[in-house]
C-alpha positions as CSV (number, residue, x, y, z in Angstrom):
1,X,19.3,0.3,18.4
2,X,16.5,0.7,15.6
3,X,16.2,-1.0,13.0
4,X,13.6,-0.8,9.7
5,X,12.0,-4.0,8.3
6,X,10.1,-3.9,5.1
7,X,7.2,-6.1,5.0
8,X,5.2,-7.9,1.7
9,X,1.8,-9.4,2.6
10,X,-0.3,-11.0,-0.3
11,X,-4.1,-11.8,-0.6
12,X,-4.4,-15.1,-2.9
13,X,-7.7,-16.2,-4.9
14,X,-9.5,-17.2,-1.5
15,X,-9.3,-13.8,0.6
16,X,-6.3,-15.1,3.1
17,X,-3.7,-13.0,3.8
18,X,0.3,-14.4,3.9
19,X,3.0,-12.7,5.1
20,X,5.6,-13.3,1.9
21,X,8.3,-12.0,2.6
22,X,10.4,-9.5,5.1
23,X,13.9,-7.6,4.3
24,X,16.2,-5.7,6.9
25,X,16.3,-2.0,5.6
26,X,14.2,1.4,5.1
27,X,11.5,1.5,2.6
28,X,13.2,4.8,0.8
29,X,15.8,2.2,0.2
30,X,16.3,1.2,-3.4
31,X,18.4,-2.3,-2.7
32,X,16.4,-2.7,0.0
33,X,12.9,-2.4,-1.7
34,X,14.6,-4.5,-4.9
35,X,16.1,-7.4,-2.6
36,X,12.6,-7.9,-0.9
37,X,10.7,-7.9,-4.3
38,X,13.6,-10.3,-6.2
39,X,12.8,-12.7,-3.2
40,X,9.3,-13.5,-3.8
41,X,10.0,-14.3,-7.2
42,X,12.9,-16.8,-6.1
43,X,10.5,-18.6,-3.8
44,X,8.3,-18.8,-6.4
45,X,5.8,-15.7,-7.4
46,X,5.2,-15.6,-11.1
47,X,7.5,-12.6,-12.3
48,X,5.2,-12.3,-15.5
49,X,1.7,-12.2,-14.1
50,X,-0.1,-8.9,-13.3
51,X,-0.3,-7.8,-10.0
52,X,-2.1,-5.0,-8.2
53,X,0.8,-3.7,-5.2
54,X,-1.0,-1.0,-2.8
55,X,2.0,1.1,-1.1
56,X,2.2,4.1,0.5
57,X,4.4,7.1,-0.8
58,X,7.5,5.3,-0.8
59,X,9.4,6.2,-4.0
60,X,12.3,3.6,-3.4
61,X,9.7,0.9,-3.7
62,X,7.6,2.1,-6.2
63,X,10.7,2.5,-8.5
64,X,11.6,-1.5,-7.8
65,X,7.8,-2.5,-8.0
66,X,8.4,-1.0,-12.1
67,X,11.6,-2.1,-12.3
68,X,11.1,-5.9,-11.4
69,X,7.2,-6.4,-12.2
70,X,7.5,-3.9,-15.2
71,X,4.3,-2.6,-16.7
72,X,2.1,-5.5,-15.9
73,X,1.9,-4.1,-12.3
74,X,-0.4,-2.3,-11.4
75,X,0.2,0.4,-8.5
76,X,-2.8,2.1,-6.0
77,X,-1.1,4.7,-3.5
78,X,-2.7,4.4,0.1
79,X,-5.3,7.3,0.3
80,X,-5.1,7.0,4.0
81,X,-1.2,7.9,3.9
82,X,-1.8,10.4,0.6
83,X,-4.5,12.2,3.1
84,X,-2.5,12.7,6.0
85,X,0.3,14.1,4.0
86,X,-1.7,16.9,2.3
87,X,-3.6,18.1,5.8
88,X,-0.4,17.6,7.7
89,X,1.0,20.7,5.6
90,X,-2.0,23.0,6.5
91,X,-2.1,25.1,9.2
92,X,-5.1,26.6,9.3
93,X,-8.0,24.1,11.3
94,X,-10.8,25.0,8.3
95,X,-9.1,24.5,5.6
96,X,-7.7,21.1,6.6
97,X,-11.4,20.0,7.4
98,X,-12.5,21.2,3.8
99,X,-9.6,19.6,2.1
100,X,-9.7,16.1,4.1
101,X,-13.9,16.2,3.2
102,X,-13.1,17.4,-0.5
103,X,-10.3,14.1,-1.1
104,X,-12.4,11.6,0.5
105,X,-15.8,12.8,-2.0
106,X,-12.9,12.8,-5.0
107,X,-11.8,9.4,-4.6
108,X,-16.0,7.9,-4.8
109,X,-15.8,9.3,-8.3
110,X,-15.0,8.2,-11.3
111,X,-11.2,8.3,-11.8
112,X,-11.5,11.2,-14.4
113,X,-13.8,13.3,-12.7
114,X,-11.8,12.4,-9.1
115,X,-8.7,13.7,-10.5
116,X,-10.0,16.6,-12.3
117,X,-11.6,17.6,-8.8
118,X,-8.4,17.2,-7.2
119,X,-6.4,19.2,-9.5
120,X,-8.9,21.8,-9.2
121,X,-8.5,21.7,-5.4
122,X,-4.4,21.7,-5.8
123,X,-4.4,24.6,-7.3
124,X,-6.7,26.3,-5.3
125,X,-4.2,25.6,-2.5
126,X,-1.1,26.4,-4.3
127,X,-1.0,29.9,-3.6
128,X,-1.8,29.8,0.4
129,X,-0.1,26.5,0.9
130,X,2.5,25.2,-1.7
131,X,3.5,22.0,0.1
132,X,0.4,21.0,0.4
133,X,-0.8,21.3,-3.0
134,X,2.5,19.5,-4.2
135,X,1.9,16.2,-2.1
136,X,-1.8,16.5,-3.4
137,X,-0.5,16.8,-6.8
138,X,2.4,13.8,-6.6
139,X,1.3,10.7,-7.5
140,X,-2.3,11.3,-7.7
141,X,-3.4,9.1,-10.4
142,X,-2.0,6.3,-8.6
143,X,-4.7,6.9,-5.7
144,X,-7.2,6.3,-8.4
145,X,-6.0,2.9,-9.9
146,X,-9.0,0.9,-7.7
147,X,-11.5,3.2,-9.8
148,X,-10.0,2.6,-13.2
149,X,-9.9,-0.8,-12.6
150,X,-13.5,-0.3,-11.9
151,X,-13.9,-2.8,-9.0
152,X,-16.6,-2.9,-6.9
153,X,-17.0,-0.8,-3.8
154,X,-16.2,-3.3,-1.2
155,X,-12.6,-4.6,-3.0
156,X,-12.2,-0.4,-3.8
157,X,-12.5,0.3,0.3
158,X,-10.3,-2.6,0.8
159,X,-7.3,-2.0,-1.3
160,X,-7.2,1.7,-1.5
161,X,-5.4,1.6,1.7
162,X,-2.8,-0.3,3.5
163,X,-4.5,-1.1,5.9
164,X,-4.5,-4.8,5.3
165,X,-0.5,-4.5,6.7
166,X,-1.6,-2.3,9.5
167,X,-3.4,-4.9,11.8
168,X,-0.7,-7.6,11.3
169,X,2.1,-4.7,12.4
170,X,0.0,-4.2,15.5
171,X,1.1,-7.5,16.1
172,X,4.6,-7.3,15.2
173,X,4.8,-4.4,17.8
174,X,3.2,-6.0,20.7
175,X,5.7,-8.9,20.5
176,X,8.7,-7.0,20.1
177,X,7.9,-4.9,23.0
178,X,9.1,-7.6,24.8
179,X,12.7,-6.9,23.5
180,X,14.5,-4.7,25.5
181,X,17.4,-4.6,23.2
182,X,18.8,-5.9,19.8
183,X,21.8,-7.6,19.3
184,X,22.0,-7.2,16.0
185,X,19.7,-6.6,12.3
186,X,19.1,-10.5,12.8
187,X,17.8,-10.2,15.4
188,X,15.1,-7.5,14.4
189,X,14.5,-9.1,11.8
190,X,13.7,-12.7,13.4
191,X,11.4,-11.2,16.4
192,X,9.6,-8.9,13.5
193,X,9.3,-12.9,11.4
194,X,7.4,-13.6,15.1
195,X,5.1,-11.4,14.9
196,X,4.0,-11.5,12.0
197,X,3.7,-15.3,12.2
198,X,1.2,-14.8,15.5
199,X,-0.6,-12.6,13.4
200,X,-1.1,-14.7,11.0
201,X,-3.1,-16.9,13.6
202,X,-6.0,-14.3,13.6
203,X,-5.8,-13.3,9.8
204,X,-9.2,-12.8,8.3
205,X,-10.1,-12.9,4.6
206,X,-10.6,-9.1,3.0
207,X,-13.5,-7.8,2.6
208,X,-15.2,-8.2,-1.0
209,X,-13.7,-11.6,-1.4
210,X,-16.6,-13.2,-3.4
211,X,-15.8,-10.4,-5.8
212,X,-12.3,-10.8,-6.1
213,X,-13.0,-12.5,-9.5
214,X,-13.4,-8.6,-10.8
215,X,-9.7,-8.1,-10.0
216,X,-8.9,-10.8,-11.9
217,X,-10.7,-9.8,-14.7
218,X,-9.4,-6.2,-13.9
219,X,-5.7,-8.2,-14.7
220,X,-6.7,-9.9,-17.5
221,X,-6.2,-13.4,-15.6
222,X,-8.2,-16.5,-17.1
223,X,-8.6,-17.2,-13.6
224,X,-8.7,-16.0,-10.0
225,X,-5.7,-19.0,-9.0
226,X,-2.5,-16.6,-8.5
227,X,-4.3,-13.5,-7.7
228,X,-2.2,-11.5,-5.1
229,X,-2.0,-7.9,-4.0
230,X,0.8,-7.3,-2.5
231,X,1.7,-4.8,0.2
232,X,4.1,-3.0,2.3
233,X,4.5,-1.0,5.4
234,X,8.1,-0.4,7.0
């Protein structure tokens, strides 16, 4: 059997990453996505500070993110994810070079002028490749949020993407290859709880961590004790 876990890791004023919290379900899961975000405030995450969440595409999670955090939290879409999605649905070879080389130059611009150019280049694909220019088009202010905030390059490379989730998954796969078979979502869920604990062994502060004041400023904080972006990855 398969099962989906959704994950939360934070970053906290230091640069160390925790895992927070894990629920048994798909991301595109509204209960799912809500249950896993109510339970980190019941074990103690402030439900009124501001928070910076970095996701991929899921809408399930970004509609609890707003619906538990409200407007104090603050949301940047993985541009890695947001990438792949746009190429994926074009065919031709030269066209998915140009618009891969065209997204990553947007997003080093200012958040106007990045979204502008993007625009520009959604509607330039519109009539050859409609998917394509729709994915570019959904959500694309939220792949920008690092740039309004106006944080510095090295915090901007490091929470743009999800990649801060991705290493610490790596993990969770190689110990639950071990697992022939699950007995039940428990089960899954404890082995997944495993890894994620032995990954924890080797986590490494983010990159830009002396700077991490700027996202607190960026949050209107007082100070950087609290400061937490949380992320996801099924």
């Amino acid at each position: 059997d398969q099962y989906h876990i959704l994950a939360a890791v934070g970053v906290d004023h230091e640069g160390s990453k925790h895992l927070l919290g894990l629920a048994q379900g798909a991301s595109e899961n509204a209960r799912v996505a809500k249950d896993l975000l109510t339970g980190l405030i019941k074990r103690g995450l402030p439900a009124q500070a501001s928070y910076l969440f970095v996701i991929d595409g899921s809408k399930a999670l970004r509609s609890a993110i707003e619906e538990v955090f409200g407007e104090k939290a603050l949301v940047q879409r993985c541009r890695t994810h947001k990438v792949r999605n746009v190429i994926e649905r074009i065919p031709d070879k030269t066209v998915k070079t140009q618009t891969k080389a065209i997204m990553h130059a947007a997003y080093k611009l200012p958040e106007k002028e990045g979204i502008a150019r993007l625009k520009q280049h959604s509607q330039w694909l519109k009539s050859n490749y409609p998917d394509a220019a729709a994915s570019l088009f959904e959500g694309l202010e939220e792949t920008f949020t690092v740039n309004r905030l106006q944080l510095t390059p090295s915090l901007m490379r490091c929470l743009c993407t999800t990649n801060i989730i991705e290493n610490p998954n790596g993990a969770v796969r190689r110990v639950t290859h071990r697992v022939s078979h699950y007995r039940d979502a428990e089960m899954a869920l404890r082995w997944t709880a495993t890894g994620f604990l032995e990954a924890e062994k080797s986590f490494r502060k983010i990159h830009g961590v002396k700077e991490l004041w700027v996202l607190a400023t960026a949050l209107g904080r007082s100070d950087t004790r609290g400061v937490d972006t949380n992320k996801k990855a099924a």
